[in-house]
N, C-alpha and C positions, 0 to 999 in steps of 0.2 A: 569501412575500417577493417582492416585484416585482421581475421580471428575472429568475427562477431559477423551475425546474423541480422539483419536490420528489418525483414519481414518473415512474419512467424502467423499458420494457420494452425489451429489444432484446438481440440478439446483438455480442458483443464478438468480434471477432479481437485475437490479440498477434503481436507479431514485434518481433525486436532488428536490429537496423540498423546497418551502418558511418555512417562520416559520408560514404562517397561515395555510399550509396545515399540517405541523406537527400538529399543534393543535386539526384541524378538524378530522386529519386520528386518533388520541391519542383518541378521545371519541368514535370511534367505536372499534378502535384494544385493548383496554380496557375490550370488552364484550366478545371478543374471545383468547386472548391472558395474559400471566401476566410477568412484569419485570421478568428476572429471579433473582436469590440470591446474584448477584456480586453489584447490580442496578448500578448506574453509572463508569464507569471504563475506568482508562486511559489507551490506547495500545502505545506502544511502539515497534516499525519493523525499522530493519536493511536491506535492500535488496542486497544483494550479487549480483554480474552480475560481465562480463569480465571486462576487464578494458576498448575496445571499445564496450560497453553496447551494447554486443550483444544481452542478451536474451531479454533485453526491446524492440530494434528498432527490432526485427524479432515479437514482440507482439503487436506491435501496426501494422503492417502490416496485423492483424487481420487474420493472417491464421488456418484452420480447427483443430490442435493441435500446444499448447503452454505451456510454463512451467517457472517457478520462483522458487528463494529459497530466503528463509528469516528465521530472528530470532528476536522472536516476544516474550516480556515481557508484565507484566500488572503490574499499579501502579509504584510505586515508587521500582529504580533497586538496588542492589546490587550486590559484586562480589557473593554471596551466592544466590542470589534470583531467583525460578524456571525461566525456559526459556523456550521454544521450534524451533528446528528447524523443519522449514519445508518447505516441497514439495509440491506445489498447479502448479495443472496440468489441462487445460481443454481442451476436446475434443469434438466438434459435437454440444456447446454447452452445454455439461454437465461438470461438475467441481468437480478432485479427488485431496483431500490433505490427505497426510501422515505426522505425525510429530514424533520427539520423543522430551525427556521432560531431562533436567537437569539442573544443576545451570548455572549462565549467562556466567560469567569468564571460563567454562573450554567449553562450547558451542561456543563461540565467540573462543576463541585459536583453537576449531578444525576446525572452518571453513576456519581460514587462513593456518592452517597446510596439509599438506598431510599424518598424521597420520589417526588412522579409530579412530570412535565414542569412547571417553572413559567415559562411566558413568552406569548406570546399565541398561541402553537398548543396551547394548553396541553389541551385538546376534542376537539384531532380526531382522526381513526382513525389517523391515523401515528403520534399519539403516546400512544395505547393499546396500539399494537405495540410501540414501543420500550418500555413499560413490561411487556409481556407478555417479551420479552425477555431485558429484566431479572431477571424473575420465575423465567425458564426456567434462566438460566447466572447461578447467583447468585455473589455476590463480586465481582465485573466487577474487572478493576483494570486500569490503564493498564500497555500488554505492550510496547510497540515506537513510536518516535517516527518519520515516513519523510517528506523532505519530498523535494521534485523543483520542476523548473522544466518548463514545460508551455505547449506553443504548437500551441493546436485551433485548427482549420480548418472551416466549416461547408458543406454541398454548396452550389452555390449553384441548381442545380433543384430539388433535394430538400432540404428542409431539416431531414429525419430522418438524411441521413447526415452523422455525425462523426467527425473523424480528429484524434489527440495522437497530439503526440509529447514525449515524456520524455526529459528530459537529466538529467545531475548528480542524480543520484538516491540517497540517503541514507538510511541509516540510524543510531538507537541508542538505548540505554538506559541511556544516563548521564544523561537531559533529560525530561523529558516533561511538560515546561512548551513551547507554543507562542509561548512570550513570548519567550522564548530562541530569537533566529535562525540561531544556529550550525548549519553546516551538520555532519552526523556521517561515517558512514566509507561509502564509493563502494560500491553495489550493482553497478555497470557499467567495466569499462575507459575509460576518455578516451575521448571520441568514438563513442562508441556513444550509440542512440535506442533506445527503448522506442518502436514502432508500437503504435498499437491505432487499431482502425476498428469503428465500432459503426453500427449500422444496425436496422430496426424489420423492414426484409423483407430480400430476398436483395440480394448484394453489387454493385454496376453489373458491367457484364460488361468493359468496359473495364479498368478499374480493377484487375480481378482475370487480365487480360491483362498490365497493367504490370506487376504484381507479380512476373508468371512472368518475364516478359524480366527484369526487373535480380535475379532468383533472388531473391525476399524471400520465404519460405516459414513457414509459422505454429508459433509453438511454445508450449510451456505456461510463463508467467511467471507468478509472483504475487511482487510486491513485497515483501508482509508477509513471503508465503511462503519467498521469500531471503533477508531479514534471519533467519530465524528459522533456517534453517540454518546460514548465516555463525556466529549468534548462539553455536549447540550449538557449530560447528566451533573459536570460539573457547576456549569451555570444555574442551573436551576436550585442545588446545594446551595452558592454563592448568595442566592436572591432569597430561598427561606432564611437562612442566616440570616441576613440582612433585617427582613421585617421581623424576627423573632428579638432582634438587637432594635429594632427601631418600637416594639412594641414595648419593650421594658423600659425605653428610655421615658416614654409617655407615663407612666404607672401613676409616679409618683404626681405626677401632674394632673392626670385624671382623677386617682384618689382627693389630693387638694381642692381639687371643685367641687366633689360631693361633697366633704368637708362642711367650706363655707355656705351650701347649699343647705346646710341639715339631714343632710344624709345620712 
């Protein structure tokens, strides 16, 4: 697809950010870097996983190699509007994605389907992988809806370095139609950023100077990865609830038997 990158090798950093650090880090990454041509854009991700969310609960176990598939729009979706599926795989720390590119409607059918890729990448080795894929974690079914607004930056010497940042970041599983703009429930407090800085070699040294001064220090996020806690934390609310409602409705009943007991 013209204009877009369909295989990407590089090291990802993450970091969560105030909004004064955004401000601060935006006046220097200003002199080295520039919006690129989309400038502010809303992402839209479908995350595919088993139905006992295997590939998430084996990725937050943070082991040496891990892998996701998702299908990820920009803007506002229709059944016509490009898509991409893809493969983001990381190992050793380094992080490989493959995608291929088609409309949303016949991307989203082939992911629930067991037919192979039908669009005009429909040949290549990317998407003989996404089918090998499929093959491997069968059932795929749509786990987690997560969209954000997203305003990347590109180096302007280097144009392997890239910098997002992530706002209004959402999740849910009440949707997982992309046609549905609704946004879902806050991954982040108000005014917090999602940093991430990816790069093909090591980080500029500058750069990694600013970061110490305003204290922006790297942590482990995954998006999916939060919704999918959030997701248990709220079931488990759901179920105390539940028995805390099902133990008062007993009281009176219980009391009644000690009652006629002599209690």
């Amino acid at each position: 697809m013209s204009g877009f990158i369909n295989v990407f090798k590089r090291t990802e950093m993450k970091y969560l950010i105030s909004e004064e650090q955004y401000k601060l880090l935006r006046i220097y990454l200003d002199t080295i870097a520039a919006v690129d041509s989309y400038g502010k854009t809303k992402i839209n991700n479908i995350y595919f996983d088993t139905p006992d969310f295997y590939l998430i609960r084996t990725s937050l176990e943070k082991p040496l190699y891990k892998e996701k598939i998702r299908l990820r729009t920009y803007g506002k979706t229709d059944d016509k509007s490009n898509s991409f599926i893809e493969i983001k795989k990381k190992y050793d720390g380094v992080v490989y994605k493959r995608r291929v590119s088609g409309d949303y409607d016949s991307n989203y059918k082939y992911l629930l389907q067991k037919k192979t890729v039908s669009n005009a990448e429909e040949n290549s080795q990317i998407s003989k992988e996404i089918d090998y894929f499929k093959g491997m974690y069968r059932n795929l079914i749509p786990a987690m809806k997560i969209c954000y607004d997203r305003v990347a930056m590109i180096g302007k010497e280097d144009a392997s370095l890239r910098i997002t940042f992530d706002s209004n970041i959402t999740w849910t599983t009440d949707s997982f139609d992309l046609k549905d703009d609704k946004y879902g429930k806050p991954l982040l407090e108000e005014g917090w950023y999602m940093l991430e800085i990816k790069v093909t070699n090591a980080m500029p040294l500058e750069l990694s100077r600013k970061l110490s001064e305003l204290k922006i220090y790297p942590t482990s996020f995954s998006k999916y990865g939060r919704g999918y806690t959030r997701m248990l934390e709220e079931k488990r609310r759901r179920i105390a609830n539940l028995n805390v409602v099902t133990v008062l409705r007993e009281q009176p009943l219980i009391t009644g038997v000690a009652s006629r007991c002599g209690a």
